[in-house]
N, C-alpha and C positions, 0 to 999 in steps of 0.2 A: 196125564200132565206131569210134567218134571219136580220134584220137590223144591230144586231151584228158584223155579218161573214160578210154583205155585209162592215160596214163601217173597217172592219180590213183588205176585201181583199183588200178596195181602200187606206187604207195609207200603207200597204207592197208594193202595186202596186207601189203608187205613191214615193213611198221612193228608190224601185230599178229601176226606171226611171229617179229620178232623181241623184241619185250616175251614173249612166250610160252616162244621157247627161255630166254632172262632168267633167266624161271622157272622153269622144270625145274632149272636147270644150278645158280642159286645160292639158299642158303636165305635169305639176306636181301633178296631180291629179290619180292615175292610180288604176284600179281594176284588179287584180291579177286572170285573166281569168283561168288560169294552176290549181288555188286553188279554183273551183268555189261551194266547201262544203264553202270554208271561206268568199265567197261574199256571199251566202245565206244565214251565221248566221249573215254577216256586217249587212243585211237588216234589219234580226230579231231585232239585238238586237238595231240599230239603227232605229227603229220604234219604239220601248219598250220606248228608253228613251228620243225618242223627245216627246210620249205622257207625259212621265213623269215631263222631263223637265221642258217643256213651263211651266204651273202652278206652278211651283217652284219658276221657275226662276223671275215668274212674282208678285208673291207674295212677293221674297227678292226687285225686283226691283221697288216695290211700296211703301216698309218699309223705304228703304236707298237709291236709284237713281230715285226716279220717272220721271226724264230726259230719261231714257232708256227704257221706257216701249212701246215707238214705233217700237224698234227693236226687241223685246223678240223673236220671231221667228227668226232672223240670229243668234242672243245670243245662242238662244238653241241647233240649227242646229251646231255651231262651237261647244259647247260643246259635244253634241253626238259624233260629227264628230269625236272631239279629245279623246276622249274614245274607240271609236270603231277600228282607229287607233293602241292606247297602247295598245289593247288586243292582247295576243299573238294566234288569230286566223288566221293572214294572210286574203287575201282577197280584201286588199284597204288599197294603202300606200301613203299619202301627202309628197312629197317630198321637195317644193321647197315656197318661201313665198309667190308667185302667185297663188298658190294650197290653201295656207291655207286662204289670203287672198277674191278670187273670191269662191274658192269652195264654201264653205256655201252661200253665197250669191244664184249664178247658183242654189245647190239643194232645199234653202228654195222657190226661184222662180218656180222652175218647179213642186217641189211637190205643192207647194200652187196652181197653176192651175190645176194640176192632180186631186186635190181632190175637184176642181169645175167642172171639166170637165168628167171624171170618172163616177160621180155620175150621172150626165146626160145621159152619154150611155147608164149605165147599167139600167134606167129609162125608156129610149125608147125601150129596148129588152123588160124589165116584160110588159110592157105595151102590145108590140104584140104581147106576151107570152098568157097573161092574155084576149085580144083581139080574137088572136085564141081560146084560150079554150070555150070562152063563143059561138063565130061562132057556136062549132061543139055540144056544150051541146043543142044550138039552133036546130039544125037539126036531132037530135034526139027525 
């Protein structure tokens, strides 16, 4: 697998795991299962622009708040969030101030371990992917 496609399928992964826990954990938090085209573009496009984001944001936050540069991950995560939100695709609605509040927090947490933990699985599969191959090229 391409290191590309592997590092995009771990932050789609880790981005619809973590809008997911989101939801379990808080009631003003909810992903709109019934419209589940518009939770797989939330993902998209809320993957799109926390890569975008973070360096953006971390770039303004270095010019004018350099106070703030420990957070730039919850920063970017609420602004995604609140983007993804106002799009009129349905999918995932913040309802309540404990949603806007804890959610980013919960998703910047879970993805930030997702895409340490992720990488690792899918590390020990090539590994006895790549283990097996060489076994049976052996034995030929």
């Amino acid at each position: 697998m391409g290191l590309f496609f592997t590092r995009t399928l771990i932050f789609l992964a880790s981005s619809a795991v973590g809008l997911i826990v989101a939801d379990l954990l808080l009631k003003g938090f909810t992903i709109e299962w019934g419209k589940w085209w518009g939770f797989v573009l939330c993902v998209l496009i809320f993957t799109v622009l926390q890569s975008l984001l973070a360096p953006w944001i971390t770039s303004m936050a270095t010019r004018y708040a350099p106070a703030l540069l420990g957070g730039i991950g919850i920063i970017s995560t609420f602004v995604a969030l609140l983007i993804v939100v106002l799009l009129p695709i349905g999918g995932l609605r913040i309802t309540d101030a404990l949603g806007w509040i804890l959610g980013p927090v919960v998703v910047w947490i879970i993805t930030a371990l997702c895409t340490v933990v992720l990488p690792l699985l899918l590390i020990k599969r090539e590994v006895r992917e790549a283990a097996a191959l060489k076994a049976a090229a052996k034995k030929r």
